[in-house]
C-alpha positions in Angstrom: 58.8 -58.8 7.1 61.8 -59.6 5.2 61.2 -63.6 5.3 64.3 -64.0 2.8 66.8 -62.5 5.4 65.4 -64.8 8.4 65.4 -67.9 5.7 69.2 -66.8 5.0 70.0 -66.4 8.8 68.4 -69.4 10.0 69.7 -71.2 7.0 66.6 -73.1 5.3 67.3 -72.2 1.6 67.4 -75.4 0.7 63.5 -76.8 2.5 60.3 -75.8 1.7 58.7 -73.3 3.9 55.3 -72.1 4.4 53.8 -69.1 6.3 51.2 -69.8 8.5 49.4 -69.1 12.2 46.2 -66.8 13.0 48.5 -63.8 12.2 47.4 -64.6 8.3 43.6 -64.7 9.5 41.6 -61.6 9.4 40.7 -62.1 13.0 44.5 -61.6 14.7 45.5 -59.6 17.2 48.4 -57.2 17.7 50.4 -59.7 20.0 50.2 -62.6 17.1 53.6 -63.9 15.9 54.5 -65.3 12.3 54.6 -69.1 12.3 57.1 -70.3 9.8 57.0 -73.9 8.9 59.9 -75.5 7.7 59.6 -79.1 5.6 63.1 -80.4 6.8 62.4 -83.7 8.0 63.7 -82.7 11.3 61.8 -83.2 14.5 63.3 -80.9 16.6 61.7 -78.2 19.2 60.1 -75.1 17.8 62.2 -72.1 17.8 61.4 -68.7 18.8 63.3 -66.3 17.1 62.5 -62.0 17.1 62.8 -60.2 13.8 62.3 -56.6 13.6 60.4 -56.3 16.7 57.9 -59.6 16.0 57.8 -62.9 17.3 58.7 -65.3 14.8 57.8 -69.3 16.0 59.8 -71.8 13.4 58.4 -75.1 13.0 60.0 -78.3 11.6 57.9 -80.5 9.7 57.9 -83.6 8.1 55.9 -84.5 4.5 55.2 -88.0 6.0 53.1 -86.5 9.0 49.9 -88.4 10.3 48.9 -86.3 13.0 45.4 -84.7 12.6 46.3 -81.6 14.6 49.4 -81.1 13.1 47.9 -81.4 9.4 45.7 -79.3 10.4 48.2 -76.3 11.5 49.8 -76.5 8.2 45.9 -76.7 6.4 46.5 -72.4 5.7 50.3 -72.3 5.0 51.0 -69.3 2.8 54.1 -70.8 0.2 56.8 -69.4 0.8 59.3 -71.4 -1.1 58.8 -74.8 -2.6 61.1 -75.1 -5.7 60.1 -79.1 -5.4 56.6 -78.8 -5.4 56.1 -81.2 -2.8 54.3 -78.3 -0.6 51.6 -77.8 -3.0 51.0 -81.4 -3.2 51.2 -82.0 0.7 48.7 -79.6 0.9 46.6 -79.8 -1.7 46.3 -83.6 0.0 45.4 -82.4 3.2 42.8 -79.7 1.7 40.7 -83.2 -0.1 40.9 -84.5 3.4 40.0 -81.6 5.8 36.5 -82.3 7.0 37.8 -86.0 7.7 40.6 -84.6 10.1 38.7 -82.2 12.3 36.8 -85.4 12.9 39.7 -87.2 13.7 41.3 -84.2 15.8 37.7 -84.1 17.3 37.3 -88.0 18.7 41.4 -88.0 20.0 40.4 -84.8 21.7 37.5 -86.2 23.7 39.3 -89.4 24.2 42.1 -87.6 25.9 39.9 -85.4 27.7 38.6 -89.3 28.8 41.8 -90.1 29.6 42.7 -87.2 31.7 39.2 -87.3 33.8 40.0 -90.9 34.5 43.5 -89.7 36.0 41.8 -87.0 37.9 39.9 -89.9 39.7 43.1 -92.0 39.9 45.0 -89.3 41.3 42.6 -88.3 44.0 42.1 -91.8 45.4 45.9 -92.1 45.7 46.3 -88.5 47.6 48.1 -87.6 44.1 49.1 -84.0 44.3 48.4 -83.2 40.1 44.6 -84.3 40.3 43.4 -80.6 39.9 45.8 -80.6 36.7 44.2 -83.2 35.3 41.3 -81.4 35.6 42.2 -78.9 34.1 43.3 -80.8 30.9 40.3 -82.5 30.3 38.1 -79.4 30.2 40.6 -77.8 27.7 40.8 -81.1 25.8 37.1 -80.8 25.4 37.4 -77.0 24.1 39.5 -78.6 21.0 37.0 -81.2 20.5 33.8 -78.5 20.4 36.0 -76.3 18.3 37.1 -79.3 15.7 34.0 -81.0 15.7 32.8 -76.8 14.3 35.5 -76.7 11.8 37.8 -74.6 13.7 41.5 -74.6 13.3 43.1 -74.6 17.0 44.4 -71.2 18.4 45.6 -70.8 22.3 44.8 -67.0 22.4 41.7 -67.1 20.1 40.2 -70.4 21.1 37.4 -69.0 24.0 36.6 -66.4 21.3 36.0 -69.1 19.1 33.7 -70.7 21.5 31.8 -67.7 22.4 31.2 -67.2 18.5 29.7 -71.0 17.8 25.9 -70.7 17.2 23.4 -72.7 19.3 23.8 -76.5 18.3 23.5 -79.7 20.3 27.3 -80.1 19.6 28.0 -76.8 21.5 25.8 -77.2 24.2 28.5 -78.3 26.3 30.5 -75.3 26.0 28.6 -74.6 29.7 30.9 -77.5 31.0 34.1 -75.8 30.2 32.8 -72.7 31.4 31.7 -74.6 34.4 35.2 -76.1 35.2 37.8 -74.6 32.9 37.9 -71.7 35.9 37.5 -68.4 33.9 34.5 -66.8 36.6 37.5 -67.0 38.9 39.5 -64.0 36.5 41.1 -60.9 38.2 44.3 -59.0 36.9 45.8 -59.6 40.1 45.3 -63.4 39.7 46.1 -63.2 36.1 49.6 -61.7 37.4 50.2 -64.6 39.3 49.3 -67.2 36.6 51.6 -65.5 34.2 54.8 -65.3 36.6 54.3 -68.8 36.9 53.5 -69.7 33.5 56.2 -68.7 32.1 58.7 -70.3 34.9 57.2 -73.4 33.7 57.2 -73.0 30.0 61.0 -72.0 30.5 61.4 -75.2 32.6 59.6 -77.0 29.6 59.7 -75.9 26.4 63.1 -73.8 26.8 62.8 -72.2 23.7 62.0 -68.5 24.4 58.1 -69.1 24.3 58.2 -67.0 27.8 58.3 -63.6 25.6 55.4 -64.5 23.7 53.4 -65.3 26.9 54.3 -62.2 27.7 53.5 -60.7 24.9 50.1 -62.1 24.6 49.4 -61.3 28.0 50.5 -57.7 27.8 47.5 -57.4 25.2 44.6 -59.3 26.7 45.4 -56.9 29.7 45.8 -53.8 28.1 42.4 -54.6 26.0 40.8 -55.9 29.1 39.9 -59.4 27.9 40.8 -60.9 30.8 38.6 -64.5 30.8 40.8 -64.4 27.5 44.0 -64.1 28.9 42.9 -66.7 32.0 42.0 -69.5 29.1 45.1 -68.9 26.9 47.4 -69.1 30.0 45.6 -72.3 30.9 46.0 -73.9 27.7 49.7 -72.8 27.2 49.8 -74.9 31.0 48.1 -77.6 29.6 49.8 -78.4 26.6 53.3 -78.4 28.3 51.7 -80.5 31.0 51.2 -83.1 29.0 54.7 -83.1 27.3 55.8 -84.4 30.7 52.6 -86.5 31.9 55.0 -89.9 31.5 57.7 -88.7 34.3 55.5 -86.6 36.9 56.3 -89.0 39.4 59.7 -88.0 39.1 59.1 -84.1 39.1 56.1 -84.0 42.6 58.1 -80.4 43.0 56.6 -79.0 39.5 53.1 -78.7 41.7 53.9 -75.5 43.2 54.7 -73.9 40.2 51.6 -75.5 38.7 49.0 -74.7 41.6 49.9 -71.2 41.0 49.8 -71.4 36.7 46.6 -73.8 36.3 45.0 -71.5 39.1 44.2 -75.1 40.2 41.3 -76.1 43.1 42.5 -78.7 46.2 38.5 -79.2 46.4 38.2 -83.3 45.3 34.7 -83.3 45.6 34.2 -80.9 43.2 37.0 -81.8 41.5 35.2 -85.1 41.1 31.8 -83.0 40.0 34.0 -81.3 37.5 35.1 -84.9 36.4 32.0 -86.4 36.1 30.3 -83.5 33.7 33.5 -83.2 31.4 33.0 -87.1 31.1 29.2 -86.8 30.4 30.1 -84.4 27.9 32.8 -86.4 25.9 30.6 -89.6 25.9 27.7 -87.5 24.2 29.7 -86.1 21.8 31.4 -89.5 21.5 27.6 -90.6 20.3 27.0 -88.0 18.2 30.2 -88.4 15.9 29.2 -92.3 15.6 25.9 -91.1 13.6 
C-alpha cells in the first residue's frame, strides 16, 4: 500500500502517523482494513477512505489522551512518520504502562456493563422499549473486560475468537455468561442477513462515515468462511458501540427500536431479560473482587 500517496491526498504531511489495527497481527483475516492513526490534535470522526481496493479507517489522535481503550489501540502502531519524535515517546510511555491499562480498560468495562444491567432493569419497569439493548451491551461490555483483564487488545471481528482461545481460569469462567446472553446459539445465515441490512442502516444513521462497506465487507467473509457465531458477535458489537454513542438522547429517537430489534437480534422476553441481567451482574461483581486482590 502506497501510504505516502494516501498521506499526500488526505493531507497529513505535516502529523505524525502510525499504522496500526489487527491487519499488522499475524492472526487477520482477509476482510481487515489498515488503521491509520493520525496525531493531529483533532477530535473529529474516523474516516473511511478505500485505496486500491482496501479499507483504510483514519483515526485522529491526540498526544494528551487518557483513555485506557484508546491508549491501548495505539499500544502496536507501526511508525509511519514522526519527524518530532513525540510518537516514539507517546508510545514508548504507554508500553511502561500496559499491564496497568488493561486493568484499567478492564474495571471501566465491568462497571459499564453495571451500568447498562442497571438500565436494563430501569427500562423494563418503565415499559422502556431499549431494555433488550441494554442487554445486549452489558454482555458485550463484559467480553472487553474478560478479554482486558487476559491481556487482549480489543478487536470487533476477532474478539469471540479471542474468547474461545483463553485457557481455563477463574477469570474466564464467565465467558458461559456471554455465551448465555450475548445470543450467538440463536445464529442462522438467514438471520445474519437481516442483522446486517439493519446494521448497517444504523451505523449510516450513526457513524455516517462509510463504516457500512466494511460491515459488509467483514460480513461477506465470516459468511463465505462459515464462521457464522463470528459474524452474529461482530455485528452485535458494531450495534453496541454505536448504541452507546447516542445512550444520552434515546428518548428523543423511541423510532431507532425498529431498526435495532432487527440489528441487536434483541428478545421482548423481560423475565429472561431480567435472568440475563442478573448473571451478567454476578459476573462483573466477581470479577470486580478479583481485580481488588
Amino acid at each position: 500500500m502506497d501510504l505516502k500517496k494516501i498521506i499526500e491526498e488526505q493531507k497529513m504531511s505535516d502529523f505524525p502517523i502510525g499504522l496500526g489495527g489487527c491487519r499488522l497481527s499475524e492472526n487477520h483475516f482477509d476482510s481487515c482494513g489498515f488503521d491509520m492513526v493520525v496525531f493531529d490534535g483533532k477530535s473529529d470522526s474516523d474516516k473511511i477512505i478505500q485505496f486500491n481496493n482496501e479499507f483504510v479507517l483514519i483515526h485522529h489522535a491526540t498526544f494528551s489522551e487518557t483513555q485506557s481503550k484508546k491508549l491501548l489501540q495505539y499500544d502496536n502502531l507501526q511508525i509511519v512518520q514522526d519527524d518530532s519524535w513525540d510518537l516514539r515517546m507517546f508510545l514508548s510511555k504507554i508500553k511502561e504502562k500496559r499491564n496497568s491499562l488493561f486493568t484499567d480498560l478492564a474495571k471501566n468495562s465491568l462497571i459499564e456493563s453495571l451500568f447498562c444491567c442497571q438500565k436494563t432493569r430501569d427500562a423494563i419497569d418503565t415499559s422502556d422499549v431499549f431494555a433488550s439493548c441494554w442487554q445486549k451491551c452489558a454482555s458485550y461490555y463484559l467480553a472487553d473486560a474478560i478479554l482486558s483483564l487476559n491481556h487482549q487488545r480489543l478487536s470487533p471481528s476477532h474478539n469471540l475468537d479471542l474468547l474461545r482461545k483463553l485457557e481455563k481460569s477463574l477469570i474466564n469462567e464467565n465467558i458461559s455468561v456471554i455465551e448465555q446472553t450475548v445470543g450467538i446459539q440463536r445464529t442462522t445465515p438467514v438471520l445474519l442477513k437481516r442483522m446486517l441490512k439493519s446494521t448497517i442502516g444504523f451505523s449510516d444513521l450513526i457513524e455516517q462515515n462509510n463504516n457500512s462497506k466494511t460491515i459488509q465487507q467483514k460480513y461477506d467473509f465470516f459468511v463465505k468462511n462459515s464462521m457464522l457465531s463470528d459474524c452474529y458477535f461482530y455485528l452485535g458489537y458494531v450495534n453496541k458501540e454505536n448504541f452507546v454513542k447516542i445512550k444520552n438522547t434515546l428518548n428523543r429517537q423511541q423510532d431507532l427500536f425498529h431498526i435495532l430489534k432487527i440489528a441487536f437480534d434483541i428478545d421482548a422476553d423481560s423475565n429472561l431479560l431480567l435472568q440475563q441481567a442478573a448473571l451478567i451482574q454476578k459476573s462483573c461483581n466477581d470479577l470486580l473482587v478479583l481485580l481488588r486482590k
